[in-house]
N, C-alpha and C positions, 0 to 999 in steps of 0.2 A: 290196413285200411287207413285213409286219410281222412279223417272228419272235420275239415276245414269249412268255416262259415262260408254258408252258399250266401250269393246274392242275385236280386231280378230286378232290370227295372221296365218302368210303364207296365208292370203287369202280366209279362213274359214270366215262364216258369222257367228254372233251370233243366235244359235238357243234359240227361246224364247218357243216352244211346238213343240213336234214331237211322233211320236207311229209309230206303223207297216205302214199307210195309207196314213198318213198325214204329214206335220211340218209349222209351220211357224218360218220365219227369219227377223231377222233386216237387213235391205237392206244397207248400204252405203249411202250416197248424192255421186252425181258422177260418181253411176255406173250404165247402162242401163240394164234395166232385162232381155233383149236378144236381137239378132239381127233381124234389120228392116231397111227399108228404109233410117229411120232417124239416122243410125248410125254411118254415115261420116268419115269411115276406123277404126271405133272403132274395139279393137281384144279382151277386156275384158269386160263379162257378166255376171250377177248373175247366170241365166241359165247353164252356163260352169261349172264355182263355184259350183255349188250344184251339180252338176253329180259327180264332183270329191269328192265331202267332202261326199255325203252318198254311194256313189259307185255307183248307180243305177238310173235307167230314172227319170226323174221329170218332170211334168205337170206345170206351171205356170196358176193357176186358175185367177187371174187378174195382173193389170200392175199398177207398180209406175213410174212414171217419171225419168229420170237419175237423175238429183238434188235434188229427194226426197227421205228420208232416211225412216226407220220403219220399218211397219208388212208386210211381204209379205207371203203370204200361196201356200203353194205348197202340188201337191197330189204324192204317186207314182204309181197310176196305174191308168188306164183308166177308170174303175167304181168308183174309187172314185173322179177322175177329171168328170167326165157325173155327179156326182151326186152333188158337189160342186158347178159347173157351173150353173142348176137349182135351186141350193140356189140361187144363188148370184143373180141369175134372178128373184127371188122373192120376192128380197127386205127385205127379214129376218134379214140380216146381219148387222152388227151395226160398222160402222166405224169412228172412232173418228181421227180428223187429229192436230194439231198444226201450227199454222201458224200467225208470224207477220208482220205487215201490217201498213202502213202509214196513222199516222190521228186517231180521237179518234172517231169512230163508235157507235152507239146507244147499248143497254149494249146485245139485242139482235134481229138480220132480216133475214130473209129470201132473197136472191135473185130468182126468178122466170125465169129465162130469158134464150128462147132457144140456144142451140149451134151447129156448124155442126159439124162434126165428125174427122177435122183436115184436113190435107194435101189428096187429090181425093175424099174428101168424102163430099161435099158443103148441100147436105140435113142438115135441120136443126131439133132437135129434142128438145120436153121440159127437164128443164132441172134447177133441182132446187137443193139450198144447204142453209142448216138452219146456223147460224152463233152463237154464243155467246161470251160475251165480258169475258174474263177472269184476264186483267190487262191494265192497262194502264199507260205510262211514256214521259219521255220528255230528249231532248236531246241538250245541250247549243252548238246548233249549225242552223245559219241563214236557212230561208225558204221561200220562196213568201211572203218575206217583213216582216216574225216576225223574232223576236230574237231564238226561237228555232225551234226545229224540233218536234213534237206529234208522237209517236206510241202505238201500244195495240196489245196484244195477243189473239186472237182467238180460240177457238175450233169451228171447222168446222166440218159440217157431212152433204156430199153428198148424197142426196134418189137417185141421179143418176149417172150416173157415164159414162159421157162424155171427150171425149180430154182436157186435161187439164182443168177441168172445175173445180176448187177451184181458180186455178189462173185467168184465165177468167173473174169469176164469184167477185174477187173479184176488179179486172179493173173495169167491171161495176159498180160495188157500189162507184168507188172512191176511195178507200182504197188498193193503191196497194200493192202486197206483195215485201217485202224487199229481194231484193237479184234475183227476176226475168227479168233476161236479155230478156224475148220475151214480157212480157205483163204488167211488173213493169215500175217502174218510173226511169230514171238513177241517178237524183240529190242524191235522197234519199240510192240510192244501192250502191252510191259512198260512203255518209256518212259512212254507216257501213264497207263500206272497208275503209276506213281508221283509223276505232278502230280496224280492224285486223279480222272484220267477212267477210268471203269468198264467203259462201257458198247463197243459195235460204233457206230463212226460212220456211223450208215447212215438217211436217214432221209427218206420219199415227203412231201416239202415239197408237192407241188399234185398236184391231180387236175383234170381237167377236158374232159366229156364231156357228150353229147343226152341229157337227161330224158328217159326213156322212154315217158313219156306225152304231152308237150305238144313235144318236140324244142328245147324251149328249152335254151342250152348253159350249162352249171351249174360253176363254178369254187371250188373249196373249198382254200384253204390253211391249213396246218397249222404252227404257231410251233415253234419250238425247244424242249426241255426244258431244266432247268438244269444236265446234265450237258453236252449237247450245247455251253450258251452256256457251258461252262466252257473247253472245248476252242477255242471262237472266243477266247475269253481270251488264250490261252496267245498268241496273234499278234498280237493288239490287231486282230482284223478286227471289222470293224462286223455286226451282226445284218442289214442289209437286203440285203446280197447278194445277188445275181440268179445 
């Protein structure tokens, strides 16, 4: 994989695959993929975005979080969103995310642990996401009594796909992720804002899933931004990481 700084401009998103049917796009950190409850007078949305850049209605077959950047898949019509939506229901789909996180975690675990479905939604469901350790670094800067700070990068892959359930999911394990203002740690979120990273390091690097028309299996990877490659910086990790 090439995780090379995407760029957009006037507002376009980068499209990473697209046909008559279908596309997927690299989302932003920052921007919500449409409006909802949680959108607290927001007036810019991926959803808006894409109507205007392909001209035509768009389906948003699943959600990324505002501060999460990457693959986001979009259908344009109604039979290919019906037919997406029961992929995604059947777990075929293969989502690979990015995500750094506080503390050096076992090289690979599984969290098991159910969640409820967010804000009015208290039912809890199971609710699992496998983890791998893909690097790990250290940062000369003080922590609950050592001299530095420990983190590692992750690849994440959710079999489910609950409210914020990578971030959740990795509160529980202790390993919080860097840059989460609801479920992160502040000490450590402070640290990387003050080498200059802003953002939630959170970010659905691959997708890849059956065309719903033709079944053919369709893989779309999504580069890094330049906040994100700021933060590979700070370790000296290479961008091609798997």
């Amino acid at each position: 994989m090439d995780y090379r700084e995407t760029k957009a401009d006037d507002g376009a998103l980068p499209v990473l695959y697209a046909d008559a049917q279908i596309a997927v796009v690299d989302k932003p950190a920052g921007v919500m993929a449409h409006d909802s409850k949680l959108a607290g007078g927001e007036t810019d949305f991926v959803a808006d975005r894409l109507r205007v850049q392909f001209g035509k209605p768009i389906f948003l077959i699943h959600r990324l979080d505002r501060a999460t950047s990457g693959c986001l898949l979009v259908a344009f019509d109604r039979d290919s969103a019906s037919a997406l939506g029961k992929v995604f229901m059947s777990r075929v789909v293969e989502k690979d995310y990015l995500a750094l996180c506080r503390g050096w975690p076992e090289p690979d675990f599984t969290v098991d642990h159910p969640l409820d479905g967010g804000p009015g939604k208290p039912e809890k469901k199971p609710s699992v996401t496998r983890f791998v350790r893909l690097a790990m670094g250290e940062l000369p800067l003080p922590s609950g009594g050592f001299e530095t700070s420990r983190y590692a990068l992750l690849r994440c892959q959710p079999e489910t796909g609950r409210f914020r359930q990578i971030r959740r999911h990795l509160k529980h394990a202790f390993h919080h992720l860097i840059g989460d203002t609801s479920h992160g740690d502040g000490r450590h979120n402070r640290h990387f804002r003050m080498q200059g990273v802003h953002r939630m390091l959170l970010h659905a690097v691959r997708l890849s899933f059956p065309h719903p028309a033709t079944g053919e299996r369709i893989e779309a990877v999504a580069p890094l931004d330049a906040e994100f490659r700021k933060a590979f910086a700070l370790f000296g990790w290479e961008e091609d990481l798997r």
